[in-house]
N, C-alpha and C positions, 0 to 999 in steps of 0.2 A: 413551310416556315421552320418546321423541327431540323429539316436539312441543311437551313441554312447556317442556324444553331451550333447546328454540329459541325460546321464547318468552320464558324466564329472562333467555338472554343478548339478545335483542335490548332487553330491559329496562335491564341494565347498560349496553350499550353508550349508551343514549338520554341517560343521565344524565350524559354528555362531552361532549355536543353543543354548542358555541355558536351561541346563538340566531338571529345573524344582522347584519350590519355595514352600516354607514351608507359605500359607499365611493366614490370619485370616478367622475363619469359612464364608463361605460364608453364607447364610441364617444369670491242675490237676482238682481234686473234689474240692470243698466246704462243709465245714462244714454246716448242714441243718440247717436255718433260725436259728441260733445260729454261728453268723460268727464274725472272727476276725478283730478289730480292729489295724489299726498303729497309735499310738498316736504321736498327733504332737511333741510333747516335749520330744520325744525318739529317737536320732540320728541313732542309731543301727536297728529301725525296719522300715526306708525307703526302703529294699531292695524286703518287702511282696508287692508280685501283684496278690492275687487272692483272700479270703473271712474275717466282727465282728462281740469275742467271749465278751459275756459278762462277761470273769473273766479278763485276763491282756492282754495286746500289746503283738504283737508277729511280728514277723522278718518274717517268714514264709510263704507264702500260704498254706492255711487251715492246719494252725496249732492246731485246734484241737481235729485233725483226725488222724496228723500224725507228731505231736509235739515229741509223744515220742519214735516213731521209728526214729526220726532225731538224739532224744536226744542218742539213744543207739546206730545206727549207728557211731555218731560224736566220741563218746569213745569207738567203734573199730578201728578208725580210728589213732587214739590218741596212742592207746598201741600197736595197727600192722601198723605203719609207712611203706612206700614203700620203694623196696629195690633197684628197679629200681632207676640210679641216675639220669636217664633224670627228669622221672614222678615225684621224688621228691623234684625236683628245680621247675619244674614247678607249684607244689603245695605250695612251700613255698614263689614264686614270684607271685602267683594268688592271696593268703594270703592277701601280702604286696598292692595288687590290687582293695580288695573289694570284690573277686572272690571266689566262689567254686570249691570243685573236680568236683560237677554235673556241675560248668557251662562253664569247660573245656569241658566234653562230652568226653573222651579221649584222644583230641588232643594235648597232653603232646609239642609235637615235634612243632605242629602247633601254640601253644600260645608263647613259646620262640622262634617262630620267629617275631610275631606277637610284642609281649615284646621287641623284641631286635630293631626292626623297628620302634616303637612308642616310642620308649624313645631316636632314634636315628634325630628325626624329632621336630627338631629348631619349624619351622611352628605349630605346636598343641598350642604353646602359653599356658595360664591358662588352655585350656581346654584338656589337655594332659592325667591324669586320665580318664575325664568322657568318652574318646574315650576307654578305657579297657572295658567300659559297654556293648562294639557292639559284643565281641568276642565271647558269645553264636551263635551269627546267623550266623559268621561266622564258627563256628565250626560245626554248623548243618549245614551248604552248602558246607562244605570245596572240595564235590566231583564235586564242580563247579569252585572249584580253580583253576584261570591260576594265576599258581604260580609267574612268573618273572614280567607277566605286574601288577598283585594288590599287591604285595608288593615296588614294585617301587613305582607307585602313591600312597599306601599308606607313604611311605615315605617321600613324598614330599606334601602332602596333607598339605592345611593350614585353619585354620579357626583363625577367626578376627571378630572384631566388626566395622558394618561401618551406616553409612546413607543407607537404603534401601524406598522405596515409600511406600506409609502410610499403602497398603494393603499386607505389605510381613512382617514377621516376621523372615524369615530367605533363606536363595538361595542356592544351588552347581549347580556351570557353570562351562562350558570343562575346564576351565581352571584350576579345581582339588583345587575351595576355595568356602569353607562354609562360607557363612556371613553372625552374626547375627541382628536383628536391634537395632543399638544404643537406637532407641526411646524404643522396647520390653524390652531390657538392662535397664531402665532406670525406665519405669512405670508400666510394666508386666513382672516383674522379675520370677513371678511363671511357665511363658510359657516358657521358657527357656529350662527347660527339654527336654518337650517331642518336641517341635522346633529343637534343637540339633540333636536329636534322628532321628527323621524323617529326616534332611539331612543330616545324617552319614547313615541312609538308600537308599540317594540316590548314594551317593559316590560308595556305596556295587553295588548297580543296575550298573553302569556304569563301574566298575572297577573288581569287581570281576571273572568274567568270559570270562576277556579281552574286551579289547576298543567295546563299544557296537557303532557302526552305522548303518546306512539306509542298509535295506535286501533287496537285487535283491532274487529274486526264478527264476530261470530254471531248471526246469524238474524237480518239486519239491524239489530240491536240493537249500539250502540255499546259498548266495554268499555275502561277504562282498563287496564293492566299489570297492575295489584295483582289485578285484578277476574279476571283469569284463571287466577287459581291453583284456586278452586274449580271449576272446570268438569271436565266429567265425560269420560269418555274417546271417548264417542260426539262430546261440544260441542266438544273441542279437535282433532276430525279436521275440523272445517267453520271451523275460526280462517282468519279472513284479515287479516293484518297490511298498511293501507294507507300508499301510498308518501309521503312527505312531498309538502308541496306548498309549498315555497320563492317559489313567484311572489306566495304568497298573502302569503306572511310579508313580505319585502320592498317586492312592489309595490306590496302595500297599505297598508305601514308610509307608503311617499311619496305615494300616494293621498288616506292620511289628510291628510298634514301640507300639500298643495296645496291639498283641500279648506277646511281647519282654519284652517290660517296662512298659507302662503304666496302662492297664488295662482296657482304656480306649480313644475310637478314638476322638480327637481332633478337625479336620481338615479333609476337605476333605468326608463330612460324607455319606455323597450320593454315593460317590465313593467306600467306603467302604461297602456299604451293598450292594452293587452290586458285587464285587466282595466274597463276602460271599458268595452269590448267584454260580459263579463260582465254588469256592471251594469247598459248597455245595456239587454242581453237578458232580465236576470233581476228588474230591480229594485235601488234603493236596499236595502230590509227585507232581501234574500236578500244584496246584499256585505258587511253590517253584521253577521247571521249568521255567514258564511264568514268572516269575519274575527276575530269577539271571541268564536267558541265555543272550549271549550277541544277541542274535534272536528273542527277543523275536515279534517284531512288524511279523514275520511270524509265529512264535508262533498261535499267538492271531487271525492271519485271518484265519489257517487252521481251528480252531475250529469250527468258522463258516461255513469255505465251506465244512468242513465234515460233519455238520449239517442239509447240503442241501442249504446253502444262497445262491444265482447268485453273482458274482461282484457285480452289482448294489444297490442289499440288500446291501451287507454288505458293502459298501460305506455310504450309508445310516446310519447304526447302528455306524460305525466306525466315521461319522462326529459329530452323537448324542453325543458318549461317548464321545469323545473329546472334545467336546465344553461344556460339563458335569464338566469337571475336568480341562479346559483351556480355560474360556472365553476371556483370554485374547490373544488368540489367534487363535481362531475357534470360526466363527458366530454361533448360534444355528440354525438350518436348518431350512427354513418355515415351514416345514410337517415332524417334526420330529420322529423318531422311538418312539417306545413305549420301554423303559427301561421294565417294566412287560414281554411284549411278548417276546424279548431277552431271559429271563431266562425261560419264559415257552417253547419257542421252543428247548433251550439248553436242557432242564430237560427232552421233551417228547424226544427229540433223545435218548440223552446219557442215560437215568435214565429208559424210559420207565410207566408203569404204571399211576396211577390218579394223577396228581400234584395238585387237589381239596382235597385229602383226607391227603396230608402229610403235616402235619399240623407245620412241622419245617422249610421246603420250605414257607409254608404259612407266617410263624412270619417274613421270610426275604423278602417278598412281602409286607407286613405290614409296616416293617420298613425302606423300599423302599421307600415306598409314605409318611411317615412322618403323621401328623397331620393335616388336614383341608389343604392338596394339593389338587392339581385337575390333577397329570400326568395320574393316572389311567384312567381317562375318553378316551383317544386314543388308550385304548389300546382293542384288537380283544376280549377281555374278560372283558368290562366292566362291566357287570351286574353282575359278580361273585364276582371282587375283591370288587366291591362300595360296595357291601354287609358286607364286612370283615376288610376295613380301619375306621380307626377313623374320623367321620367326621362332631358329634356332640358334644355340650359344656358340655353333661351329657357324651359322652364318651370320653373325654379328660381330665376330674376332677377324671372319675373312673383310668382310666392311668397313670394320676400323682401322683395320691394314693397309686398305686400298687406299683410305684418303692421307694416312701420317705416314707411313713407310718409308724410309729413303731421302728422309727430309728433314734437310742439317738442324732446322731450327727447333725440332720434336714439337710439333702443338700439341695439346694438350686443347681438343677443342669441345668449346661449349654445348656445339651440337655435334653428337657426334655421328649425325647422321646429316652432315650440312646441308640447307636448304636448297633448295632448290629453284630459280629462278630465271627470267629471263633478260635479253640485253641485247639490243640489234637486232634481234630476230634470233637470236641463239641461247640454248640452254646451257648455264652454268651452278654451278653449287658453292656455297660459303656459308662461311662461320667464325665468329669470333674466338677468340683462342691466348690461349697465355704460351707465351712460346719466349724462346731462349738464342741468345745472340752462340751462334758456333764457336767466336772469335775470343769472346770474351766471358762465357758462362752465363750472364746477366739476363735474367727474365723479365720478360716486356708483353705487353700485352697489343692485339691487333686484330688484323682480318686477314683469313684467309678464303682466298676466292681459286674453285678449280674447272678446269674444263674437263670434259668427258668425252670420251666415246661408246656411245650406247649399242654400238652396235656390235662391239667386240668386249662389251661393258669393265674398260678400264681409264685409268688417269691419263692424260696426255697433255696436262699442263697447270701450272697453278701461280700462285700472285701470294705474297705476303706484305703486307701492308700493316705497319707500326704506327700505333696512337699514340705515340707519347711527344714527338716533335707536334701534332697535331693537338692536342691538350697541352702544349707548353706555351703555342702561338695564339689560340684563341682562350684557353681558360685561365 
């Protein structure tokens, strides 16, 4: 009876929760080293998110690669019009959207419901377009779609502008409303975007795969709250109630929206190269899972106890990450895990082989520990990674070189150790950045997204992408 108790109330308590806040940092190919610029003062070419060429603006990712198979696709497209009438309404109302045939992905069927739901919903207020922007991710997850509960809450979904505390820029709590901050609104207009973005990525996390709450496991069989009132009294002595997993909610909300929109992770940056880390390791298919199931907090612990962790460990690890991505709500633990060994233990399970010699694993361990930290020092392999972070002022000036050097528009980037992240199966690095038109002097603010090669560990391509045609059309 006390079991069941407890399981009552942890029920109650889950339904006060807010979901999770968009808040101020804490702390395809590319065309080769000849990459595409979005000029600020070209409305049409905010929609590029991936590499500047030195001839004109382009709309595109690596448009110079694949400028003119776009160009001669678009005029087959043009003279064999589809005959399908779903597909063809829905291409002519994506049009009217901002949207491509590619960034339906097929779901002809799925965007006119999608369309029909978001223009049915009072609540979007001004910001009812830049909500069509999320319908790529949902069209890539759609085989996670619980159809009746995410387009209901999608229909009732509201976003507003309000007062929020000076360290959020933006919130979605159970209550199914994004809000963003008046003061962000007001003096950081350029964050706006990818703030937006990021919690239209939580809304997805929470809604699309049906009401996500607290996961009982019995008999390794996942169980929602509701789902454990019938259990028997022998089922409710083997209940284990798993511990949230906030890195996943968070850093995969800015995971999404670097992947998706920006180009570039924002927010949350720690959180983000750690679950690159993940992804790494585990797959694309397996962070898309951990993300958009509504299970995901049992998700997240099996990996470890498949990995060999005890309970204990991975209480451990799970208070780290949490309190990583939610100080404001998990104390940081006095002897806290080592963020490094995490992913080395993950990689020697699942991956196998030397995770000293893979030297793409290595650049997300790099990027892990950031610039003149000291987390590496806890961990079971300190003498290998000190050797391979950055932790002198001659190897921090060679670092900053490598990402701005050479490049007309001088950024001037927020991180200046851009994050680190994945997209297709490939590792890329970005950051937001105040940067300067060549042409005209004129400083503008944007993302910059680079590719690498780690194996000869230099630049080999990058993207500059301008928020200002994009905060002029939706904000």
């Amino acid at each position: 009876m006390k079991r069941m108790t407890a399981i009552l109330l942890s029920l109650c308590i889950f339904g006060s929760v807010i979901t999770g806040c968009e808040g101020k940092k804490k702390d395809g190919s590319f065309s080769k080293e000849k990459t595409t610029t979005v000029a600020p003062e070209t409305s049409e070419s905010a929609a590029s998110s991936d590499a500047p060429t030195e001839t004109e603006p382009s709309e595109s990712i690596s448009q110079e690669t694949e400028g003119s198979e776009a160009s001669s696709e678009s005029s087959e497209t043009s003279a064999d019009q589809p005959t399908d009438p779903e597909q063809a309404k829905a291409l002519d109302l994506a049009g009217q959207h901002g949207l491509s045939e590619e960034d339906l992905k097929g779901e002809f069927s799925l965007f006119l419901k999608f369309s029909e739901t978001v223009e049915g919903n009072s609540g979007l207020g001004d910001y009812r377009e830049f909500v069509y922007l999320i319908f790529p991710v949902v069209a890539d997850h759609a085989n996670y779609i619980d159809d009746e509960y995410f387009f209901d809450m999608l229909g009732m979904l509201e976003i507003k502008v309000g007062e929020l505390s000076i360290q959020q820029s933006g919130t979605y709590d159970v209550s199914n409303v994004i809000t963003l901050s008046e003061t962000t609104m007001k003096d950081e207009k350029d964050e706006l975007p990818r703030v937006l973005f990021h919690e239209l990525m939580h809304f997805l996390d929470w809604t699309l795969n049906g009401m996500k709450v607290s996961v009982f496991v019995v008999d390794d069989k996942h169980m929602k709250p509701s789902d454990t009132a019938y259990l028997s009294l022998e089922e409710q002595e083997k209940v284990r109630i798993c511990p949230e997993s906030w890195i996943v909610t968070e850093g995969g909300a800015e995971y999404l929206t670097a992947k998706y929109f920006t180009g570039a992770p924002g927010s949350y940056t720690d959180c983000v190269a750690f679950l690159t880390g993940i992804e790494y390791i585990m797959g694309e298919e397996y962070m898309d899972k951990l993300f958009f199931s509504w299970d995901t907090d049992a998700i997240f612990q099996e990996l470890f106890f498949e990995a060999g962790y005890t309970s204990d460990q991975y209480d451990l690890a799970s208070n780290t990450l949490n309190s990583t991505a939610r100080s404001d709500l998990y104390d940081y633990p006095d002897e806290p895990a080592s963020m490094d060994d995490i992913l080395i233990d993950l990689y020697t399970h699942y991956k196998g082989g030397n995770w000293k010699e893979d030297k793409d694993f290595l650049a997300i361990i790099k990027n892990l520990n950031g610039i003149g930290l000291q987390g590496w020092r806890r961990s079971k392999n300190a003498d290998f990674i000190g050797s391979i972070v950055y932790q002198t002022f001659e190897q921090f000036e060679k670092l900053e070189n490598a990402f701005i050097e050479d490049i007309p528009e001088e950024p001037n980037l927020k991180q200046v150790y851009p994050t680190i992240f994945m997209r297709d199966g490939k590792l890329y690095h970005g950051s937001t950045a105040e940067l300067t038109d060549p042409s005209t002097g004129e400083k503008y603010h944007g993302y910059v997204t680079y590719e690498w090669d780690y194996e000869n560990d230099k630049r080999v391509g990058y993207e500059i992408k301008s928020v200002k045609p994009i905060v002029e059309k939706y904000f």
